[in-house]
N, C-alpha and C positions, 0 to 999 in steps of 0.2 A: 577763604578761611582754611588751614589748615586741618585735614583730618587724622586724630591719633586713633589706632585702634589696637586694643588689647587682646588677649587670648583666655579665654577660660578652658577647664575640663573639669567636670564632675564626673566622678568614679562612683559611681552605685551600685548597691548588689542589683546584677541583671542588666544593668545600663550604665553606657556614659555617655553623656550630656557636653558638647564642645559649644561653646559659643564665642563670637566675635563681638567685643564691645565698640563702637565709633562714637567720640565723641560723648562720652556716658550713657550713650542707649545701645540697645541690643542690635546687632543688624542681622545675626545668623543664628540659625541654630540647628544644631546638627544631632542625629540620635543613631545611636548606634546599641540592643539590644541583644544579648548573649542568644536570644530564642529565632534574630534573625538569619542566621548564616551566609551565605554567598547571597548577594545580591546586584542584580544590573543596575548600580548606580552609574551618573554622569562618571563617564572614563575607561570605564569595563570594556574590555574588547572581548566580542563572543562572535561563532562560528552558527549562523542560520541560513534555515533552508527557502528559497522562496517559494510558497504556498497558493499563491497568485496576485496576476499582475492585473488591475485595472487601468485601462490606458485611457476610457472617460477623467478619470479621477485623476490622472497623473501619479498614481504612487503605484507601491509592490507590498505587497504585505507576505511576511517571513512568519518564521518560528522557530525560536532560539532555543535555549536548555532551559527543562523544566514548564518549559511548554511555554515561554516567553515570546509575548504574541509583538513583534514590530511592524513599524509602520517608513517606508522610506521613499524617495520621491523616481520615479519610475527613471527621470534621464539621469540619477545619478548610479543605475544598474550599470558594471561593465559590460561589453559585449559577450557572448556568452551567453549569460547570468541569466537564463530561464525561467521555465519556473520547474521546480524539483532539484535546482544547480544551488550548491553552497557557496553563501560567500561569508567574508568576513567582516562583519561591521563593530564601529566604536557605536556607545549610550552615547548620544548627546542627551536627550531628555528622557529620565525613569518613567515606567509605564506610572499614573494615577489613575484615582479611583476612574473607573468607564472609560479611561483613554489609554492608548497605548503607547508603548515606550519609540521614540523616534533614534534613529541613527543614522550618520554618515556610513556605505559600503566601502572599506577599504580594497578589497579585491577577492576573486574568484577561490573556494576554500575547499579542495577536494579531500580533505579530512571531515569526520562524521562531526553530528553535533557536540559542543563540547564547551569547556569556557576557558581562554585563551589568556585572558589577563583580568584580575578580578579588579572591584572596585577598590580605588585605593583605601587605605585603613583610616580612621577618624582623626586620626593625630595626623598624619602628612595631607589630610584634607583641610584640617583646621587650619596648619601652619604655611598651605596655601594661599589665603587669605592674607599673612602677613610674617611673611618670611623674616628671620633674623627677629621676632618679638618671641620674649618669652613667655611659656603656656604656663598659667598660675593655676594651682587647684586648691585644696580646701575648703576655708566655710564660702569666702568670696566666690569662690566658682559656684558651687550651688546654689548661693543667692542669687547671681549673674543665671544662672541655669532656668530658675524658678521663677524668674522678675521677665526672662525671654519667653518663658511657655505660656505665662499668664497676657501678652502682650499679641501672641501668636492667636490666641482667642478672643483678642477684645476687637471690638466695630469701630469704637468713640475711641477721638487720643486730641488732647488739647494740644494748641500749637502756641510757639513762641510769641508772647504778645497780645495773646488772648483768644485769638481765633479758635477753630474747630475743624478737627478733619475726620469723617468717616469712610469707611474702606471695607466694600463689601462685595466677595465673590457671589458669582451666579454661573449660571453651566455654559453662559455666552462671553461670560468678556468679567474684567474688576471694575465697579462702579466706587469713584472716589468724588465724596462732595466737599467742599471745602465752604467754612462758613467766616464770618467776619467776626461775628460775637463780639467783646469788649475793643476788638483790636479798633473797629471804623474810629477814625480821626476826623481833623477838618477839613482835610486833604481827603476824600475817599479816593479816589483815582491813586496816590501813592500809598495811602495803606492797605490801598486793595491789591498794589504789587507788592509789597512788603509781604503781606499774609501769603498772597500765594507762590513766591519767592518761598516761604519757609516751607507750605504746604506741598511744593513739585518737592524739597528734596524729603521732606516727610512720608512721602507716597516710596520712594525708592527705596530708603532703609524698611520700608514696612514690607514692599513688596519680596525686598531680598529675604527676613527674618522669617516671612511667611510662606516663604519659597513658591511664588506666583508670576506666573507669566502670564501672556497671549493680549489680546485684546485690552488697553489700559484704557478708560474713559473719565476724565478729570471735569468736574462741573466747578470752574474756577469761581472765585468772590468775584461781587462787583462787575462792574460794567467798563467799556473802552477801553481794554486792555493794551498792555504794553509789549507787545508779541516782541519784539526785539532783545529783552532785557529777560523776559522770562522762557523765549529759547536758552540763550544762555544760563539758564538756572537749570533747564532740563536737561544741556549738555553735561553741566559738572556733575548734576546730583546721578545720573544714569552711565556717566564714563565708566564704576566698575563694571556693567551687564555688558560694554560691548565687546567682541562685536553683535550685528543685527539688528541693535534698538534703530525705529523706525520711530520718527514724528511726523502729525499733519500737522495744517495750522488752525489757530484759535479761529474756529466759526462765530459767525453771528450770534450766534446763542449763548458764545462763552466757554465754549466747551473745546477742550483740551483732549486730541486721540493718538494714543502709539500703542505699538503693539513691544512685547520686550519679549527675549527668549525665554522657554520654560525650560529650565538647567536643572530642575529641583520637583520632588515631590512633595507636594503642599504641606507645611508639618502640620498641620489640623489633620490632616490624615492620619498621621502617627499617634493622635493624640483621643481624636473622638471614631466614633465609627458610624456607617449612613443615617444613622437615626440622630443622629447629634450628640450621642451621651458617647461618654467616656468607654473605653476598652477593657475588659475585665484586666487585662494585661498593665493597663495603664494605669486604673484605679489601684492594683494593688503595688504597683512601685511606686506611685504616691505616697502610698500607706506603709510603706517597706522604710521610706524617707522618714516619715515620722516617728515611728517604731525607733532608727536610730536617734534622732533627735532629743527622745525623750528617756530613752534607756542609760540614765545617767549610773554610776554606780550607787551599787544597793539599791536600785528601783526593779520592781518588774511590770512590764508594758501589757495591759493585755487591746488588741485589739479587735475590735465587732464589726464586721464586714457582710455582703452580700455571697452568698453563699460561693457564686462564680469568681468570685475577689478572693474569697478565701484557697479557691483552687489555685489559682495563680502564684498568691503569693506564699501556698505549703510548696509549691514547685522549689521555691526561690529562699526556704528556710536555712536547710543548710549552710549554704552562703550565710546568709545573717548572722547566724550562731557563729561562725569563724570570726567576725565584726565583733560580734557584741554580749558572746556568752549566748546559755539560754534561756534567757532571761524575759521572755517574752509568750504570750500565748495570743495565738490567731480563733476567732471565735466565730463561726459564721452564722446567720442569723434569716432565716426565712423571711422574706416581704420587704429587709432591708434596701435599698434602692443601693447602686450599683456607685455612685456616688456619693453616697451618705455616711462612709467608711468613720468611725470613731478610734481613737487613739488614745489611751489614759494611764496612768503611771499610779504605782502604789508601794 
């Protein structure tokens, strides 16, 4: 089957939101935030210093600009390249929460620490993805924005035909179940490939939109599987991640293992913080969204927020006012939960 994929961009005070549509669902999503400045995304070429080498471990671990902790594989060091020796490495993988950012060594860098080529900009990352398609914005981009972030958070997602796929990270590996639900037929041995036919390439778009790598563990439907017909489903649905995607084969148990590269920093990270709740930073461009939404003319908005939401988003007034007049008042409120933000028009 044929994949079409469109482009969004949502332009928000403080943020904009790029997402890649395939097929009518979301497969990417990308943030980009006025308050983040330079950062070592995948592409960025930066100038670190090797800090020390473990040669048990096989890697070297540097430190780049801004105290950018990497991690890289000890024989891909040039000769030379000691430890206290500069070199220059490309992000293949952004540092995430507890892990560090990985990179290829391009070569030996007798210039101090520094950043050599930054991450490319959101628009020529988006249009990455699918060159010659034009980047649509408006209400559809933010719906496409909004319909990606809420899907970036969700565990459950029903599959074509009836079935069921859950998909849930751990600090070891993504555990992906896949269930049969309405789909089983009389045939279970062919609707058990069928389901998981739809569920291999359900797992890939989920994994791309969630920006998840390493360790992939698929506990497939049903029994006596068809390893032949559903390698081939792993090869089409996983061709954009490669190169690196690695498969083993279906075990006795059913269970489906690869490992995919980690190109991306999980958007759950951008979104929640380690406690699982939302970011004051996050909650209030939520709430910044809404704010415009509701500020039709001649209304005034006023919004009740958690005290630390209100900080965020008096940062990010200004801006609004230039949107939408000032037409609006942010009200913070003691005890309120940091998600519990209200919005109302008068």
């Amino acid at each position: 089957m044929s994949q079409r994929r469109r482009l969004f961009l949502d332009t928000c005070v403080g943020e904009r939101r790029g997402v890649v549509w395939l097929d009518g669902q979301p497969e990417r999503l990308l943030i980009a935030r006025t308050s983040d400045g330079e950062t070592a995304g995948p592409g960025a070429v930066v100038v670190a210093r090797v800090v020390r080498i473990e040669k048990g471990l096989g890697s070297a671990f540097l430190e780049g600009p801004g105290g950018l902790a990497l991690m890289v594989a000890r024989a891909a060091l040039p000769d030379g390249a000691g430890q206290g020796r500069f070199v220059r490495v490309q992000i293949l993988a952004p540092a995430r929460r507890d892990k560090l950012a990985s990179g290829r060594v391009l070569q030996i860098d007798a210039a101090p620490t520094r950043w050599i080529t930054p991450t490319p900009d959101l628009v020529e990352r988006l249009q990455g993805f699918a060159p010659g398609v034009e980047i649509e914005g408006g209400r559809g981009a933010r719906e496409a924005a909004d319909h990606a972030a809420e899907e970036v958070l969700s565990k459950d997602f029903p599959l074509r035909g009836g079935g069921r796929l859950t998909l849930e990270p751990t600090r070891a590996l993504v555990a992906v179940d896949v269930d049969m639900g309405t789909s089983a037929g009389q045939d279970d041995r062919t609707s058990a490939t069928r389901t998981n036919q739809i569920a291999i390439t359900e797992t890939a778009r989920l994994l791309r939109l969630k920006g998840l790598g390493g360790l992939i563990v698929i506990d497939l439907a049903g029994k006596g599987h068809n390893g032949p017909v559903l390698m081939e489903s792993v090869k089409a649905a996983f061709a954009p991640d490669q190169p690196g995607v690695a498969v083993g084969p279906i075990s006795k148990f059913g269970v489906l293992e690869m490992t995919v590269p980690w190109r991306a920093s999980p958007a759950a990270e951008r979104l929640l913080g380690s406690d699982g709740r939302p970011e004051p930073e996050t909650a209030a461009l939520q709430m910044i969204r809404e704010i415009e939404r509701e500020a039709l003319p001649g209304r005034h908005v006023v919004a009740h927020c958690a005290p630390d939401v209100a900080i965020e988003a008096r940062r990010l007034a200004a801006d609004l006012v230039l949107r939408i007049g000032p037409r609006f008042t942010i009200q913070d409120e003691a005890g309120r939960d940091r998600s519990s933000w209200k919005v109302s028009a008068r």
